[in-house]
C-alpha positions as CSV (number, residue, x, y, z in Angstrom):
1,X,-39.1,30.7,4.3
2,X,-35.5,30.7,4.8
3,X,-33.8,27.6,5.7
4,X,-30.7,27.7,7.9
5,X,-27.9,25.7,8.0
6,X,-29.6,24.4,11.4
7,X,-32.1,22.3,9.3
8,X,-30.2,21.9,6.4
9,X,-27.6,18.9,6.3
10,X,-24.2,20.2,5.4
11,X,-23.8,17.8,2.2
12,X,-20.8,19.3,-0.1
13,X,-18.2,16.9,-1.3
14,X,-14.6,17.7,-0.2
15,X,-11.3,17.3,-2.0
16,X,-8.7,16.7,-0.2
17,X,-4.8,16.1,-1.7
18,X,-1.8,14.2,0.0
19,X,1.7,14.3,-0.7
20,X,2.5,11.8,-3.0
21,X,4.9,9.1,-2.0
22,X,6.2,6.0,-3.5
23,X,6.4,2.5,-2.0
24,X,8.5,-0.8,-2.4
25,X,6.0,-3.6,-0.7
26,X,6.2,-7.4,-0.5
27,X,3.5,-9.7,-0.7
28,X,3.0,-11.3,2.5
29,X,-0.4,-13.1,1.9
30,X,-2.9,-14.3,-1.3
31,X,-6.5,-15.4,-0.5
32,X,-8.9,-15.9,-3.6
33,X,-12.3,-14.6,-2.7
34,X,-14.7,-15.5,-5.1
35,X,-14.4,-17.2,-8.7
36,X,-12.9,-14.4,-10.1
37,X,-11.5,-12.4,-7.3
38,X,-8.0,-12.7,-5.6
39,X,-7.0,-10.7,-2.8
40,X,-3.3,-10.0,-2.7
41,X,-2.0,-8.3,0.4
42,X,1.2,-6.4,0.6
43,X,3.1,-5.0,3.8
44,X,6.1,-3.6,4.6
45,X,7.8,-0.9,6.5
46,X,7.2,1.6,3.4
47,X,3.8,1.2,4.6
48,X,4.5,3.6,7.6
49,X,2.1,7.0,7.2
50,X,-0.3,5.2,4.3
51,X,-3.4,7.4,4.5
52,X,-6.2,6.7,2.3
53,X,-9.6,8.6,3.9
54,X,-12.0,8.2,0.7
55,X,-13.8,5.1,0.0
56,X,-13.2,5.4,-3.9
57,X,-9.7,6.4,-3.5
58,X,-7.0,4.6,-5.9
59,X,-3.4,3.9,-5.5
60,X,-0.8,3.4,-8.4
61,X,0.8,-0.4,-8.5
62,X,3.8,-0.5,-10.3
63,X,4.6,-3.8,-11.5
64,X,8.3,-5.3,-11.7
65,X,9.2,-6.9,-15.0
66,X,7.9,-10.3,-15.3
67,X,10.9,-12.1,-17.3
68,X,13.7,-10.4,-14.8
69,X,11.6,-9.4,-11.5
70,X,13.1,-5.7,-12.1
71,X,10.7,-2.8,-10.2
72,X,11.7,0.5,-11.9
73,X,10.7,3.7,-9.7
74,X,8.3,6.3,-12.1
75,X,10.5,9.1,-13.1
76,X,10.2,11.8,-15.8
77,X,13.3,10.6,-17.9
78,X,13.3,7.1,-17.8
79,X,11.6,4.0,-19.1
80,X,7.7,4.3,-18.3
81,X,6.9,0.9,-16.2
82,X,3.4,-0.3,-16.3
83,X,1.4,0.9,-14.1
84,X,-2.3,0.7,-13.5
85,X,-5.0,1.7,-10.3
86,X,-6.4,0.0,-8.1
87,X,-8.4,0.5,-4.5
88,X,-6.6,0.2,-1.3
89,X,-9.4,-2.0,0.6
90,X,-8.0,-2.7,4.0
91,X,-4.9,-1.1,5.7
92,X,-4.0,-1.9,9.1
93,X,-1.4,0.6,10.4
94,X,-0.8,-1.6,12.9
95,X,0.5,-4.7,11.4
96,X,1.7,-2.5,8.7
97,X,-0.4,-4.3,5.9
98,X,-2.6,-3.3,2.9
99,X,-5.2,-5.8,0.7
100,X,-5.8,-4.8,-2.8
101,X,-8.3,-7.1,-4.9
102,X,-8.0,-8.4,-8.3
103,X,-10.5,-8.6,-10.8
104,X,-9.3,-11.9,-13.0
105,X,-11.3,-10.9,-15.7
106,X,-8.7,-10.1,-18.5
107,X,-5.4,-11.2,-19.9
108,X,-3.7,-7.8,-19.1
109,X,-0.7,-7.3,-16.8
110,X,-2.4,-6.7,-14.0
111,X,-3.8,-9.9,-13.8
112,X,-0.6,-12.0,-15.4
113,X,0.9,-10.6,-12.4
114,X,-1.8,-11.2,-9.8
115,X,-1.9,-15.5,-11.4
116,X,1.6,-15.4,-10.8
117,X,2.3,-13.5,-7.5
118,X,4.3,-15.2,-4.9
119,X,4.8,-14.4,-1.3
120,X,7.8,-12.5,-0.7
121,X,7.7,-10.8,-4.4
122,X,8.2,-6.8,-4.6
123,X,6.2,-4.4,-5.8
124,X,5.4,-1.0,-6.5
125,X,2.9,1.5,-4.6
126,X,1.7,4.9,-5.1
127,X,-0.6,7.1,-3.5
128,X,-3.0,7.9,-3.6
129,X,-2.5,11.4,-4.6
130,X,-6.2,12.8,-3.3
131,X,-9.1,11.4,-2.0
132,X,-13.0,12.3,-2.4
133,X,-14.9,12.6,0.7
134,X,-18.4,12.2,0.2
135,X,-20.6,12.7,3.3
136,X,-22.9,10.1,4.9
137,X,-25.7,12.1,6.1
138,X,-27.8,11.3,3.1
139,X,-31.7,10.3,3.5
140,X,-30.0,7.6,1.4
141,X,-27.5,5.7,-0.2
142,X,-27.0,3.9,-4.2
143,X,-23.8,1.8,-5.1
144,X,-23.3,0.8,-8.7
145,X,-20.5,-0.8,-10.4
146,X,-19.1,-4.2,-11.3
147,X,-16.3,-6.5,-10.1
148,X,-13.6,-3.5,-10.6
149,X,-15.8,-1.5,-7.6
150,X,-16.7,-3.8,-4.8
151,X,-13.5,-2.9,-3.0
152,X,-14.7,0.7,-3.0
153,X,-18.2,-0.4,-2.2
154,X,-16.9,-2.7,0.7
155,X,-15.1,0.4,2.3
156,X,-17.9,2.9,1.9
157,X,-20.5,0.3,3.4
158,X,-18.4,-0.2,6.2
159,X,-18.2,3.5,6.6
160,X,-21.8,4.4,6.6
161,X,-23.8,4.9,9.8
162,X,-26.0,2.1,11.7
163,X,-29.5,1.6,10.0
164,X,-28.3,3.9,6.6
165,X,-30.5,2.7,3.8
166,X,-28.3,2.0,1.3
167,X,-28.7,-0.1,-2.1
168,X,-25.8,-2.1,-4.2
169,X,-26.5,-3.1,-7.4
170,X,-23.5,-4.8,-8.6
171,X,-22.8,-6.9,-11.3
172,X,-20.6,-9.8,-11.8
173,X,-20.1,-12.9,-14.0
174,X,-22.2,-15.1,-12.0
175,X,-23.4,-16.9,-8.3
176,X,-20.1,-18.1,-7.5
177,X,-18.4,-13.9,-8.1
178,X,-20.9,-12.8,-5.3
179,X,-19.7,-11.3,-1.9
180,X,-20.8,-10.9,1.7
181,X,-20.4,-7.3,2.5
182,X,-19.7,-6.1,6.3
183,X,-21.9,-3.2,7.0
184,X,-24.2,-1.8,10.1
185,X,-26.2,-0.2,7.6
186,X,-29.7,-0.8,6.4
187,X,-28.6,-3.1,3.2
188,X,-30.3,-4.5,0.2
189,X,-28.1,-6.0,-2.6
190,X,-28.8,-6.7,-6.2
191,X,-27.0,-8.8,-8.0
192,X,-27.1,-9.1,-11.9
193,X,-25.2,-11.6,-13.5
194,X,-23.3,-11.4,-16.6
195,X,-23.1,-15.0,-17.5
196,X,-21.3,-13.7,-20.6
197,X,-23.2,-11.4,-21.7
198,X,-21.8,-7.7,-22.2
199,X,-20.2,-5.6,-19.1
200,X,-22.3,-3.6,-18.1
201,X,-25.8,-4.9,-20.0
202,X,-27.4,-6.5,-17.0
203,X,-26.3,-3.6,-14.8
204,X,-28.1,-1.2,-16.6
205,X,-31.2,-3.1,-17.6
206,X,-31.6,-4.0,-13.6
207,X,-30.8,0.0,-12.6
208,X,-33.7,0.9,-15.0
209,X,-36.6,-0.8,-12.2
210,X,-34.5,-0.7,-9.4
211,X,-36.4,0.3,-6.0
212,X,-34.1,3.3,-4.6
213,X,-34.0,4.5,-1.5
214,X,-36.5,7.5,-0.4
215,X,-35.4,11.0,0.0
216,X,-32.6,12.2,-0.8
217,X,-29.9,9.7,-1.9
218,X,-26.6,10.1,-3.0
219,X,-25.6,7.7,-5.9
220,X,-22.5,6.4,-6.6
221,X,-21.3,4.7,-9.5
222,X,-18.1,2.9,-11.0
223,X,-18.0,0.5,-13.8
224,X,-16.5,0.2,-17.7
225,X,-16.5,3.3,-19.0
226,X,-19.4,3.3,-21.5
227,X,-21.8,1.5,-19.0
228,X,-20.9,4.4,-16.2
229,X,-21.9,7.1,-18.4
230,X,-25.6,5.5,-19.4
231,X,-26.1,4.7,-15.7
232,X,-25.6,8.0,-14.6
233,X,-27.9,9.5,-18.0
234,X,-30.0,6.8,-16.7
235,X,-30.3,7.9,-13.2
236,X,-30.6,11.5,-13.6
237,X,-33.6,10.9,-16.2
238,X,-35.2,8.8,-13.0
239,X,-35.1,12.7,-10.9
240,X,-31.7,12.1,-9.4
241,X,-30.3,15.2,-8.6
242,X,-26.4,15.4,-11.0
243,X,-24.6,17.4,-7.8
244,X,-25.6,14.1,-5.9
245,X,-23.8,11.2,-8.4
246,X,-20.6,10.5,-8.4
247,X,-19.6,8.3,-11.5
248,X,-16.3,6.9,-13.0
249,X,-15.2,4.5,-15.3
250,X,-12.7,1.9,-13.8
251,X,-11.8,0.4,-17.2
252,X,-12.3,1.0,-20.6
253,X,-13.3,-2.4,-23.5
254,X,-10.1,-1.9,-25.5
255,X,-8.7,-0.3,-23.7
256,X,-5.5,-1.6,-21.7
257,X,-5.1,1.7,-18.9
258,X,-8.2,4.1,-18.2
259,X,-9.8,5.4,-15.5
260,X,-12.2,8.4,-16.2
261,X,-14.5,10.5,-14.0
262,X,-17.6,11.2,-16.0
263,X,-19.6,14.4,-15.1
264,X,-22.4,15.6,-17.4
């Protein structure tokens, strides 16, 4: 038999690219959110026209120079500022505001300049240059990752239909780094806790019994590098169809700038 597109879901991901634009925002607000999670958010008029339509989409922050408080603009020919990506979580076009989170996990400049960040300080935005859109008419739904992918995962749960099964396995240093997620889907949350122990261990030793969804399910993953590849090996050796994962590695142990997309 034949199946039409009448029965069958219309499930393809879809790329999508914007232009690419670069922004001078202040910090207008700092909230710490768990333990080891501080939520910075920046606003500004430069803010006018920010479109970010994919959960997992990440922006560029250009930091200013910590000793002089100089923000250099990205250009071909001059001095390379640092840079890293990060998840837009909340923008409100209204208020002209945007909430990015910080994982204070390592000693890198990111974070220096997240302890230190003041309201009123400047800094650098770009992007994001494309976005992913996944659909949400899955049987289904898997998020895996650790502290550096709970933004994404608190976007795409607010995004998925009412009574959506959906699963989050997400791990994080301890009790204290947990979150309550917003969602009108079906959820069930895992937590596995670190408690110094190596990123990415307890993730993948609670993903090996984890009780998935029925059907089909799409699964989603984002974590340090090494642990997102095994967790998607691992999940594709439990039947889950490879055009149906999406996995990435945020960060990289040793690594001070990564961010990798991992196919097969």
């Amino acid at each position: 038999m034949t199946t039409t597109s009448a029965t069958t879901p219309d499930r393809a991901m879809q790329r999508v690219r914007h232009e690419l634009r670069f922004r001078v925002l202040d910090v207008v607000r700092i909230q710490k959110t768990s333990a080891h999670m501080l939520r910075i958010t920046l606003g500004g008029a430069d803010l006018e026209g920010f479109h970010s339509p994919g959960f997992g989409d990440h922006v560029k922050l250009i930091f200013p120079d910590l000793a002089t408080g100089e923000l250099v603009r990205p250009s071909e020919d001059g001095p390379r500022p640092t840079m890293r990506d990060y998840t837009p979580l909340n923008y409100n076009a209204q208020a002209l505001t945007l909430d990015i989170d910080f994982a204070l996990h390592d000693a890198g400049p990111a974070t220096a300049w997240a302890l230190q960040a003041q309201v009123g300080q400047r800094i650098g935005v770009g992007g994001p240059r494309g976005s992913l859109l996944i659909p949400v008419n899955f049987d289904g739904h898997l998020l895996v990752g650790d502290d550096t992918a709970l933004p994404a995962i608190s976007r795409r749960l607010l995004e998925l239909p009412a009574g959506a099964p959906v699963v989050v396995l997400a791990e994080v240093d301890g009790p204290d780094d947990e979150l309550q997620f917003k969602t009108a889907a079906d959820l069930t949350v895992v937590w596995a806790h670190r408690q110094g122990r190596t990123h990415g261990s307890q993730l993948l030793e609670a993903l090996r019994t984890l009780e998935l969804p029925a059907g089909d399910i799409f699964a989603w993953v984002a974590c340090e590098s090494t642990a997102a590849k095994a967790a998607r090996s691992l999940l594709v050796e439990r039947g889950q169809p490879t055009q149906w994962i999406k996995a990435a590695g945020y960060w990289r142990l040793g690594s001070a700038d990564s961010h990798e997309s991992i196919e097969g």
